[in-house]
MIFIGU-284582 format. One record per residue: x, y, z of N, C-alpha, C, O in turn. Coordinates in nm, 2 decimals, decimal comma, padded with zeros to 4 digits. Layout:
% MIFIGU-284582
{npx:X; npy:Y; npz:Z; capx:X; capy:Y; capz:Z; cpx:X; cpy:Y; cpz:Z; opx:X; opy:Y; opz:Z}
...
***
This chain:
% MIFIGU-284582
{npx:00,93; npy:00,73; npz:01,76; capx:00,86; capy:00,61; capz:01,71; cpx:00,85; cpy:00,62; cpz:01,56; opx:00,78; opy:00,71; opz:01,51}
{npx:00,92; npy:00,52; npz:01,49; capx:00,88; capy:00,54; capz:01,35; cpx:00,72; cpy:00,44; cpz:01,28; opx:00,67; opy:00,35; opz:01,35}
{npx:00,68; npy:00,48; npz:01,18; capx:00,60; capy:00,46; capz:01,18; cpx:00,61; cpy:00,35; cpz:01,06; opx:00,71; opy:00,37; opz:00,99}
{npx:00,50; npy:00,22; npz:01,02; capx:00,54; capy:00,13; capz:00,93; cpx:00,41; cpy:00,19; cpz:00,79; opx:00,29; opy:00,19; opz:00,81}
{npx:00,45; npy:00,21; npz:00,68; capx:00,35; capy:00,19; capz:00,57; cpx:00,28; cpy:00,07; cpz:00,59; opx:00,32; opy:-00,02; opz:00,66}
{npx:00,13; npy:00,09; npz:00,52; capx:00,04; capy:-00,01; capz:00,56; cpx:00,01; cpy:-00,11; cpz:00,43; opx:-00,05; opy:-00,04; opz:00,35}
{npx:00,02; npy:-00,20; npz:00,40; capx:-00,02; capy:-00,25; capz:00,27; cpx:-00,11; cpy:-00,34; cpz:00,29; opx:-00,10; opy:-00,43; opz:00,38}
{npx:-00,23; npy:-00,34; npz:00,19; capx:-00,38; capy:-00,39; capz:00,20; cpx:-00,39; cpy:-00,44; cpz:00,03; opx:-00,37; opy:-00,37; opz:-00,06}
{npx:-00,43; npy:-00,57; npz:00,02; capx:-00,44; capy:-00,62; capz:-00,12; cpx:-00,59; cpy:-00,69; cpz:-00,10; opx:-00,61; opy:-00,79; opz:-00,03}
{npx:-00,70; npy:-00,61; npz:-00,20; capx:-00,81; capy:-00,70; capz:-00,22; cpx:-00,80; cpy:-00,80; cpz:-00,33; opx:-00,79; opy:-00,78; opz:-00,45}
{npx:-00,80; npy:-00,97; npz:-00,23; capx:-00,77; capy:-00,99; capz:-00,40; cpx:-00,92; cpy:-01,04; cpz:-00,47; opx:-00,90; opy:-01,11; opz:-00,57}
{npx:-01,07; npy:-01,01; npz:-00,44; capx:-01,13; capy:-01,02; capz:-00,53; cpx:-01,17; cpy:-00,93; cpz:-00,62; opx:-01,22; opy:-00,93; opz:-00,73}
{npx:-01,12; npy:-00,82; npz:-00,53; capx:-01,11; capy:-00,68; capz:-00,67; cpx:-00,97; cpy:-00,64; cpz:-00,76; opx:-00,96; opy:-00,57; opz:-00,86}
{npx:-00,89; npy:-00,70; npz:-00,72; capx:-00,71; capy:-00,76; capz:-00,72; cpx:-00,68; cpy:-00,54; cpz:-00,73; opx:-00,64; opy:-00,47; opz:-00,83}
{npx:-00,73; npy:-00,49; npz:-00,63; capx:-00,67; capy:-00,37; capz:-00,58; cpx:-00,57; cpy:-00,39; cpz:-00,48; opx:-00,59; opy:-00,44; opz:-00,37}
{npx:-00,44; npy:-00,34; npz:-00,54; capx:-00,33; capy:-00,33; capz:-00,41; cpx:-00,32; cpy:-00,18; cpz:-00,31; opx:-00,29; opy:-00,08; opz:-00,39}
{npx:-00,33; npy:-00,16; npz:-00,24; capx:-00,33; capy:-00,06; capz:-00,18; cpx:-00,22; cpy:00,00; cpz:-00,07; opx:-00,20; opy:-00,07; opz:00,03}
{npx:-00,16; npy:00,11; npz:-00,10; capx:-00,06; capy:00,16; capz:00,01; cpx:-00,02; cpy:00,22; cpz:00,07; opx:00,08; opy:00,30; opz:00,04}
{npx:-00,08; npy:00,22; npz:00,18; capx:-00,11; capy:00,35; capz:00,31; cpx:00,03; cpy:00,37; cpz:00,37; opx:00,09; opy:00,27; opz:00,42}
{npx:00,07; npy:00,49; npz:00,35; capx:00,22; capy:00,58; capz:00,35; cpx:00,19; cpy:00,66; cpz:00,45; opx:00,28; opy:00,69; opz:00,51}
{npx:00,07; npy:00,71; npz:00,49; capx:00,00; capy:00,81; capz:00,63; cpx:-00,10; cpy:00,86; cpz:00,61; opx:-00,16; opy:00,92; opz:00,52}
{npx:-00,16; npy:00,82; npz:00,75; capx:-00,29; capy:00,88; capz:00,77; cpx:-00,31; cpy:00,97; cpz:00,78; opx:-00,21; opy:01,05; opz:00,80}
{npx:-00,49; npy:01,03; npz:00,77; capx:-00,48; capy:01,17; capz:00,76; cpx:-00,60; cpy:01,16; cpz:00,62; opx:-00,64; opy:01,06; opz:00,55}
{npx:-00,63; npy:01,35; npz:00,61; capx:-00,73; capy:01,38; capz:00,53; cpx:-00,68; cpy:01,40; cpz:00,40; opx:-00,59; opy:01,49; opz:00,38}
{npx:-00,73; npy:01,29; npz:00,30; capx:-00,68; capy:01,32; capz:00,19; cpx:-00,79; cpy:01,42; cpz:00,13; opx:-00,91; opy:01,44; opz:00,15}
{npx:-00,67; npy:01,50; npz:00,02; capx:-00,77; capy:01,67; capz:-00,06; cpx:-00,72; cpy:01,64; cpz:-00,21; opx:-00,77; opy:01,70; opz:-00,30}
{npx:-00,61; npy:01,55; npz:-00,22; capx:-00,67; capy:01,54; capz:-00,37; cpx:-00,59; cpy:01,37; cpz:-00,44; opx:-00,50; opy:01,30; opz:-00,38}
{npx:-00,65; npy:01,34; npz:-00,57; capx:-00,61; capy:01,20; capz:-00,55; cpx:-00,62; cpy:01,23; cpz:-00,74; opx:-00,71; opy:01,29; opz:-00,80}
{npx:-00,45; npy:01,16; npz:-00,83; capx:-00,47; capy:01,21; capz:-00,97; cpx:-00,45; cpy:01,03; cpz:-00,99; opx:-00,41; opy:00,96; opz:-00,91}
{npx:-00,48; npy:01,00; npz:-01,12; capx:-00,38; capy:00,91; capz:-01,19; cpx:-00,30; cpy:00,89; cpz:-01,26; opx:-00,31; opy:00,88; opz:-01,39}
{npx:-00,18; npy:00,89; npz:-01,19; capx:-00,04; capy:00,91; capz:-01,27; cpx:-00,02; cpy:00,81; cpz:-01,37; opx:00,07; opy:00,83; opz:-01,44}
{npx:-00,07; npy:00,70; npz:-01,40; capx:-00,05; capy:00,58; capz:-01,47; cpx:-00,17; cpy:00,54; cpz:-01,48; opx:-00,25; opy:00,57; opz:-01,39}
{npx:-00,21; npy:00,44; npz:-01,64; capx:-00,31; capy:00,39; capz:-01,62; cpx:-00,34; cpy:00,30; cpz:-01,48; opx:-00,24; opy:00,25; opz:-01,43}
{npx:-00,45; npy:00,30; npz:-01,43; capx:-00,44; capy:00,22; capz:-01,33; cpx:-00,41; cpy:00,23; cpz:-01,19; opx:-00,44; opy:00,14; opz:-01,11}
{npx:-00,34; npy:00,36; npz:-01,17; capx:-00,22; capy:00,37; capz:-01,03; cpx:-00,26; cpy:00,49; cpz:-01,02; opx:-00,26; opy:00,57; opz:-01,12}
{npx:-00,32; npy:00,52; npz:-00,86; capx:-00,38; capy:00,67; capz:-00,87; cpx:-00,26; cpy:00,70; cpz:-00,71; opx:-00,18; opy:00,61; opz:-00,67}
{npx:-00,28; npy:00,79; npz:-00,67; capx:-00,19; capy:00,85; capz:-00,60; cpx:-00,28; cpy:00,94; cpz:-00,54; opx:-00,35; opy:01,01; opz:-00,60}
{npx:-00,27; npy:00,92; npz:-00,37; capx:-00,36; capy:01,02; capz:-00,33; cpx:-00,24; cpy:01,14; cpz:-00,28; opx:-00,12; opy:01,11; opz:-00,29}
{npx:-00,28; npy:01,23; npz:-00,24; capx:-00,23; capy:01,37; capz:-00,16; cpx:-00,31; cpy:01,43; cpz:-00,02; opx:-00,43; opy:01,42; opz:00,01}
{npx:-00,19; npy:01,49; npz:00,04; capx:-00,26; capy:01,60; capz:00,12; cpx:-00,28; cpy:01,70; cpz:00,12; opx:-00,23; opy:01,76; opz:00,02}
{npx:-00,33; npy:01,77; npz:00,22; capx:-00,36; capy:01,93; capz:00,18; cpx:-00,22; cpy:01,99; cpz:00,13; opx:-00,22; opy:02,05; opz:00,02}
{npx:-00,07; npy:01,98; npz:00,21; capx:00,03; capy:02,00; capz:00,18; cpx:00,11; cpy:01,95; cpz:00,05; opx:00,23; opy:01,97; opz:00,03}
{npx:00,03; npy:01,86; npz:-00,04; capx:00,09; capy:01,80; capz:-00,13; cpx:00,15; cpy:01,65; cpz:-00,14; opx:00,17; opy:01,57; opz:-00,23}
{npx:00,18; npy:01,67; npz:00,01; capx:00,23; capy:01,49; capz:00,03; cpx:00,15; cpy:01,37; cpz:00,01; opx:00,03; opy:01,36; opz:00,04}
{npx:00,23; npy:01,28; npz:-00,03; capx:00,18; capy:01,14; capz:-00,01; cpx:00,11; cpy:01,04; cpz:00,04; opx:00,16; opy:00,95; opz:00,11}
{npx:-00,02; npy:01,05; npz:00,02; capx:-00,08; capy:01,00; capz:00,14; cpx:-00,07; cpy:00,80; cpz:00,10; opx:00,00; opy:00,71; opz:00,15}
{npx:-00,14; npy:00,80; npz:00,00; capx:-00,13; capy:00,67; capz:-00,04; cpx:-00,12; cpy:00,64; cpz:-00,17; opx:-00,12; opy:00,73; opz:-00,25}
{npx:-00,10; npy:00,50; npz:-00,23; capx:-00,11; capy:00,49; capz:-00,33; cpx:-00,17; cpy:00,39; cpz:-00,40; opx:-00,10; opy:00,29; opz:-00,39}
{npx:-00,30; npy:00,38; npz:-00,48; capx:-00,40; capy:00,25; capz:-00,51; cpx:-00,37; cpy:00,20; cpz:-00,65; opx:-00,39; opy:00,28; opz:-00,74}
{npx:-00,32; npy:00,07; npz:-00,68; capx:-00,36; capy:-00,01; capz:-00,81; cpx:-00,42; cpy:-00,08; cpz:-00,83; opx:-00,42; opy:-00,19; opz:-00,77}
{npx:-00,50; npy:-00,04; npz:-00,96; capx:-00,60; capy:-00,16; capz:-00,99; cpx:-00,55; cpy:-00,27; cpz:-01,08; opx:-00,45; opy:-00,27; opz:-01,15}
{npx:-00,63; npy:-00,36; npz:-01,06; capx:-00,60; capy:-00,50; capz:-01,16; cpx:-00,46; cpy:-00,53; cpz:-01,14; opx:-00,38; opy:-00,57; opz:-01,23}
{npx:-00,44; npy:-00,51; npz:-01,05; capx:-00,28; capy:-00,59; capz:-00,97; cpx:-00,34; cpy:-00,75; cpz:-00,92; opx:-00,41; opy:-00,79; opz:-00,83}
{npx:-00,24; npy:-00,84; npz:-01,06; capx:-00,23; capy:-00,93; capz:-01,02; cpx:-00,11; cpy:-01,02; cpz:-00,96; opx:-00,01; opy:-01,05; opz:-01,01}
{npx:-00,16; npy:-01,04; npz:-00,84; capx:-00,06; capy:-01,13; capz:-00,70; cpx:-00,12; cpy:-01,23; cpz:-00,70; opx:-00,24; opy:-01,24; opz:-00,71}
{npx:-00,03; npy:-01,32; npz:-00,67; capx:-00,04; capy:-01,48; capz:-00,62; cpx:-00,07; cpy:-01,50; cpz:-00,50; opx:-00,04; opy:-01,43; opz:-00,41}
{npx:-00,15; npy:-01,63; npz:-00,49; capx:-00,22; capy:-01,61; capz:-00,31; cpx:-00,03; cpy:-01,67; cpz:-00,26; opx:00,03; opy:-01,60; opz:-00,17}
{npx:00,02; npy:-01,78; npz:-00,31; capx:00,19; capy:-01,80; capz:-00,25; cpx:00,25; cpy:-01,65; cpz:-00,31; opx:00,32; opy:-01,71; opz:-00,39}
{npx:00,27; npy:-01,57; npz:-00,32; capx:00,35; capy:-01,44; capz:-00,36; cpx:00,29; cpy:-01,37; cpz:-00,20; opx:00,36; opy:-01,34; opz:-00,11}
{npx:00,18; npy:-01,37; npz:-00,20; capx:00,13; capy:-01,29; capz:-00,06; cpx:00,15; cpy:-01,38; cpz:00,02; opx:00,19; opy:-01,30; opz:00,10}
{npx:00,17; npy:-01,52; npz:00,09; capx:00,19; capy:-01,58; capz:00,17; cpx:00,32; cpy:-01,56; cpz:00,20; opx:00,36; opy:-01,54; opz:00,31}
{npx:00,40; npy:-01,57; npz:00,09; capx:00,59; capy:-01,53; capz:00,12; cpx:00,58; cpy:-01,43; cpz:00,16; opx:00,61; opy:-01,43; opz:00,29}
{npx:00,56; npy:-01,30; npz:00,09; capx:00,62; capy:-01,21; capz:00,17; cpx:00,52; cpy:-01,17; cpz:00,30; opx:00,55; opy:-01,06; opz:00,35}
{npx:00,41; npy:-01,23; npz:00,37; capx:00,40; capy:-01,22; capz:00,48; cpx:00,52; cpy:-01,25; cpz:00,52; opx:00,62; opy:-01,18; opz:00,55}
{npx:00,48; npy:-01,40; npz:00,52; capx:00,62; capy:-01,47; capz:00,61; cpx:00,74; cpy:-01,42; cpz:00,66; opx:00,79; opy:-01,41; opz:00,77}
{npx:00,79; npy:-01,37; npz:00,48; capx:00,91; capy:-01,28; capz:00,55; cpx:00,94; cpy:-01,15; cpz:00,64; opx:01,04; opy:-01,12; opz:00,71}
{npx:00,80; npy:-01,10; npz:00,60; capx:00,80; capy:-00,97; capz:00,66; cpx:00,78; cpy:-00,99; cpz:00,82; opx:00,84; opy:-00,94; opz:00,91}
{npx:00,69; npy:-01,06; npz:00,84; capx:00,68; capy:-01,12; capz:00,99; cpx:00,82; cpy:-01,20; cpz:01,08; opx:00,84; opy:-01,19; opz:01,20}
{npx:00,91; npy:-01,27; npz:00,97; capx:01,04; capy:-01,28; capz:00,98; cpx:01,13; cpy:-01,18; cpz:01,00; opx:01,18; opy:-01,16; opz:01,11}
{npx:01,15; npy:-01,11; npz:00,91; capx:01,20; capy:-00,97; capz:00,98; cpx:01,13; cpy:-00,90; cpz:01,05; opx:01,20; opy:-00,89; opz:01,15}
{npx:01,03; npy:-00,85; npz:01,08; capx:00,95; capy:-00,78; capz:01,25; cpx:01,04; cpy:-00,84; cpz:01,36; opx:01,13; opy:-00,79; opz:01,43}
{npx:01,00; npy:-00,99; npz:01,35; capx:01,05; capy:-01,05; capz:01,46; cpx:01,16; cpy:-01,04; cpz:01,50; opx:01,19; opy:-01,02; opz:01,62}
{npx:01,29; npy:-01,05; npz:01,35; capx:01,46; capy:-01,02; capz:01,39; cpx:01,46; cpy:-00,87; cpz:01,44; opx:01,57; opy:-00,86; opz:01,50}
{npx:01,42; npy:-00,78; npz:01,44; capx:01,45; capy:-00,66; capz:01,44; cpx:01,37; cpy:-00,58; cpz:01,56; opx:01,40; opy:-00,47; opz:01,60}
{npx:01,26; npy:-00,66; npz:01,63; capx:01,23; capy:-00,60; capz:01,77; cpx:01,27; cpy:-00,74; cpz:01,91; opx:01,26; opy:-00,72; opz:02,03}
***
Protein backbone atom coordinates (compact mmCIF):
# COMPACT_ATOMS: atom_id res chain seq x y z
CA UNK A 1 0.00 0.00 0.00
CA UNK A 2 1.56 3.21 -0.90
CA UNK A 3 0.99 5.91 1.09
CA UNK A 4 -0.27 9.69 -0.22
CA UNK A 5 1.68 13.02 1.40
CA UNK A 6 -0.80 15.16 3.23
CA UNK A 7 -1.12 18.81 2.31
CA UNK A 8 -2.96 21.20 4.84
CA UNK A 9 -3.03 25.15 4.01
CA UNK A 10 -4.26 27.57 6.82
CA UNK A 11 -5.39 30.26 4.96
CA UNK A 12 -5.96 32.76 7.86
CA UNK A 13 -2.48 32.22 9.02
CA UNK A 14 -1.54 31.61 5.06
CA UNK A 15 0.72 28.47 6.63
CA UNK A 16 1.10 25.74 3.95
CA UNK A 17 1.89 22.66 5.42
CA UNK A 18 3.34 19.14 4.16
CA UNK A 19 2.91 15.93 5.87
CA UNK A 20 5.46 13.48 3.97
CA UNK A 21 5.01 10.82 7.26
CA UNK A 22 3.80 10.41 10.36
CA UNK A 23 5.54 9.77 13.32
CA UNK A 24 7.67 11.49 16.15
CA UNK A 25 9.23 14.34 15.04
CA UNK A 26 13.08 15.06 17.12
CA UNK A 27 14.19 17.89 15.33
CA UNK A 28 12.73 20.77 13.04
CA UNK A 29 15.59 23.60 11.35
CA UNK A 30 14.87 26.53 8.96
CA UNK A 31 16.39 25.97 5.87
CA UNK A 32 14.98 29.20 4.23
CA UNK A 33 13.53 32.25 5.58
CA UNK A 34 10.22 31.11 6.30
CA UNK A 35 10.32 27.25 5.37
CA UNK A 36 11.25 25.03 8.31
CA UNK A 37 11.64 21.30 7.78
CA UNK A 38 10.86 18.89 10.28
CA UNK A 39 13.04 15.49 10.86
CA UNK A 40 13.05 12.21 12.53
CA UNK A 41 15.01 10.52 14.96
CA UNK A 42 16.76 8.83 11.80
CA UNK A 43 17.10 12.09 10.00
CA UNK A 44 14.32 11.77 7.55
CA UNK A 45 11.65 13.88 6.44
CA UNK A 46 8.97 14.25 8.26
CA UNK A 47 7.27 17.38 7.06
CA UNK A 48 7.59 20.54 5.68
CA UNK A 49 5.94 24.15 7.06
CA UNK A 50 5.73 27.67 5.13
CA UNK A 51 4.88 30.63 6.43
CA UNK A 52 3.24 33.62 4.70
CA UNK A 53 2.44 31.41 1.72
CA UNK A 54 0.27 33.24 -0.34
CA UNK A 55 -2.50 30.94 -2.38
CA UNK A 56 -5.58 31.85 -3.94
CA UNK A 57 -8.88 30.56 -2.62
CA UNK A 58 -9.38 29.56 -7.00
CA UNK A 59 -5.59 28.23 -6.98
CA UNK A 60 -6.76 25.82 -4.02
CA UNK A 61 -10.07 25.07 -5.58
CA UNK A 62 -8.21 23.89 -8.91
CA UNK A 63 -6.00 21.90 -7.71
CA UNK A 64 -8.47 20.22 -5.43
CA UNK A 65 -10.47 19.52 -8.36
CA UNK A 66 -7.72 18.11 -10.15
CA UNK A 67 -6.35 16.16 -7.73
CA UNK A 68 -9.71 14.59 -6.93
CA UNK A 69 -9.80 14.16 -10.86
CA UNK A 70 -6.92 12.23 -10.92
CA UNK A 71 -7.76 9.90 -7.51
CA UNK A 72 -10.72 9.11 -9.31
CA UNK A 73 -8.78 8.21 -12.89
CA UNK A 74 -6.38 6.14 -11.20
CA UNK A 75 -8.51 3.88 -8.60
Amino acid sequence: MVKCMKVRYDLKNKILYILIREGEVTDTDEVAEDVWVEYDEKGDIMGIEIWNAEISNKLLFENQKNYKTQYTQRH
